[in-house]
C-alpha positions, -999 to 999 in steps of 0.1 A, spaced: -897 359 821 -873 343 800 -877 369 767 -873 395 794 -840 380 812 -826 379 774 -835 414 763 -813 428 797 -780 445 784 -750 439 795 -727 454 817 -706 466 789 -735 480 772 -743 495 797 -713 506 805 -708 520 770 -745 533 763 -743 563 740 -706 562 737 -681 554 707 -680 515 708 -662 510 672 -624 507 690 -608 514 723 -623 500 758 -653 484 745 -635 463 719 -609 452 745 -640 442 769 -660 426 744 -633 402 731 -620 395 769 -637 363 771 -618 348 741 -590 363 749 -584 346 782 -593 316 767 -567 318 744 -545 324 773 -556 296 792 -549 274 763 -513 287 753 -502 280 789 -514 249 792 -490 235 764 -467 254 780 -471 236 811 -471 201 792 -443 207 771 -420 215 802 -434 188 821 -427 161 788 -397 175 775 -371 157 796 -388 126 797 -382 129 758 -348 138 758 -334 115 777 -351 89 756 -333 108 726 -302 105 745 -304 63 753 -312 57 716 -280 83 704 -260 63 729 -268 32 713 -263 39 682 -228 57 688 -214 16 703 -185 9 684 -183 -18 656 -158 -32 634 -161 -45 600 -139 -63 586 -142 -70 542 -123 -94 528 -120 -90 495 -105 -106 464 -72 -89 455 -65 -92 416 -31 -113 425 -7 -114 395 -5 -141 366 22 -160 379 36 -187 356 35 -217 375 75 -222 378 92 -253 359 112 -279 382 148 -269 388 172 -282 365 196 -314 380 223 -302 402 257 -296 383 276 -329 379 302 -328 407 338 -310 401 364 -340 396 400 -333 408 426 -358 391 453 -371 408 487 -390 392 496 -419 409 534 -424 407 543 -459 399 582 -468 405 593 -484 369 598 -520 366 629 -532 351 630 -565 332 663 -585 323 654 -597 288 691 -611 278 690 -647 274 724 -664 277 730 -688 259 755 -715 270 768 -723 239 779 -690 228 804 -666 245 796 -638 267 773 -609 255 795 -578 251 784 -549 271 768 -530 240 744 -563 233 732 -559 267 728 -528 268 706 -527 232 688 -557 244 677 -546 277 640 -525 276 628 -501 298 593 -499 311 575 -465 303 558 -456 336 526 -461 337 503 -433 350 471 -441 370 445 -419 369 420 -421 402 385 -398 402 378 -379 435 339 -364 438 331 -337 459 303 -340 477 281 -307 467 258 -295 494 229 -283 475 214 -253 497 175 -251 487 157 -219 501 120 -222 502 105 -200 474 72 -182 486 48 -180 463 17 -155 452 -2 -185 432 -4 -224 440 -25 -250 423 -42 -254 461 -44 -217 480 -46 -219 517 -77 -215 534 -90 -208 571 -105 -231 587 -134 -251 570 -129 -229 540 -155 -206 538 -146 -173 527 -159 -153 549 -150 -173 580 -117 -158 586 -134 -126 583 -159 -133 607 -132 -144 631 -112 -108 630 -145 -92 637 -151 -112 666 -115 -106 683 -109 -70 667 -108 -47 695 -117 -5 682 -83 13 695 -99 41 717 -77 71 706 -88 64 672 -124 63 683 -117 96 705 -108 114 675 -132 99 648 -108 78 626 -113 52 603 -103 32 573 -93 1 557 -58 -11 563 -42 -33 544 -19 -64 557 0 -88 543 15 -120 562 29 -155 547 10 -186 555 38 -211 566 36 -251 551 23 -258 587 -5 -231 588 14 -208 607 13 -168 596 44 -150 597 65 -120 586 27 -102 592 32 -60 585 10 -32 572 17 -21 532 -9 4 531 -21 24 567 -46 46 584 -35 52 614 -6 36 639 -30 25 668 -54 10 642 -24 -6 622 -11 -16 653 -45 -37 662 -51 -53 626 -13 -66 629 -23 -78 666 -48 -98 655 -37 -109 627 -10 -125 645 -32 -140 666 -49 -157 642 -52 -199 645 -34 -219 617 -46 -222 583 -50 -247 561 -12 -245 540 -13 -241 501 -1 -266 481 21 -273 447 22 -302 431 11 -314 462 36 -310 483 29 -276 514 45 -247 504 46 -210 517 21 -184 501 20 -147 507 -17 -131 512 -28 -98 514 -63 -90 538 -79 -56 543 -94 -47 571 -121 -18 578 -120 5 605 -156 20 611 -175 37 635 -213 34 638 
């Protein structure tokens, strides 16, 4: 029964008995199975890539957002300063300008004639060629000016001790800028960046002063690296010869965006 149910034609055979079955309707028919098949798998991605596309885009989108958070860097690096001489001590001050002044003394006038009681009168030319004059005596007094001496503190590039932030590490100040740097957001808007450099004087008491840009980017980011820069705590002052002295230092700061 089984033989027989296998050796029954098909519809399409059928269908198509003593006809042209290389191409046309019988081809179509025969490969319909497949083709819907086919079909049936093609719209089932479909279907799933519709349904799973947004679920992966917006995980795309969180991970782009994240890695578009603004960060500052900021290098510190270690500027070639010049060879500079450590300078000799100033020479002694100029002795101080002496004014001479003549003190007038009124001549003395001593009688020298001796009379003599046993001889007659002196005539008046024996008195006169026997009485001296005094020459007048000049007395010379010395009268020092006092000589402000007005000392302006030198600043200098090079010291035998160079001033340091906080425990003295290196990189400590630079950490600290990063920390309080805040990214301008024009400059973020508009996708700038750079290093800027600044230059300030570390005062004998640690303070930082006369702080300005020598080489910019861009005025809101030069405006923030002098902001925090004159925030800064105080250093630890330079010294020469032991003694605190002023020090200019130059620190570069970089501007990106990650």
């Amino acid at each position: 029964m089984e033989k027989d149910l296998k050796n029954v034609p098909s519809f399409d055979e059928i269908v198509f008995e003593n006809r042209n079955k290389e191409y046309g309707a019988y081809s179509i028919r025969k490969k319909y199975n497949r083709t819907v098949m086919w079909a049936m798998l093609v719209g089932i991605i479909i279907l799933g890539s519709a349904i799973i596309t947004p679920y992966v885009m917006a995980s795309v989108n969180e991970r782009r957002h994240q890695k578009e958070e603004k960060a500052v860097t900021a290098e510190m690096e270690q500027l070639d300063q010049p060879n500079q001489e450590i300078a000799p001590p100033p020479p002694p001050p100029p002795p101080a300008e002496t004014q001479t002044v003549v003190k007038y003394v009124a001549p003395i006038i001593v009688d020298s004639v001796k009379v003599d009681d046993k001889s007659a009168l002196a005539t008046v030319d024996e008195v006169s060629e026997s009485t001296t004059d005094e020459a007048v005596v000049e007395v010379v007094e010395e009268v020092k000016e006092e000589v402000q001496e007005v000392k302006e503190e030198e600043v200098f590039l090079v010291v035998e001790e160079m001033p340091s932030f906080g425990s003295g590490d290196a990189n400590e100040f630079r950490a600290w800028v990063a920390q309080n740097m805040k990214y301008p957001e024009v400059a973020a808007e508009n996708g700038i960046q750079g290093r800027v450099f600044v230059q300030f004087v570390i005062e004998p008491d640690g303070r930082l002063s006369n702080v300005r840009v020598i080489r910019g980017v861009d005025p809101a980011l030069d405006k923030e690296a002098v902001r925090v820069i004159e925030s800064s705590p105080r250093w630890n002052a330079g010294k020469q010869r032991g003694k605190p002295v002023r020090v200019s230092y130059t620190f570069p700061i970089t501007f990106v965006l990650q």
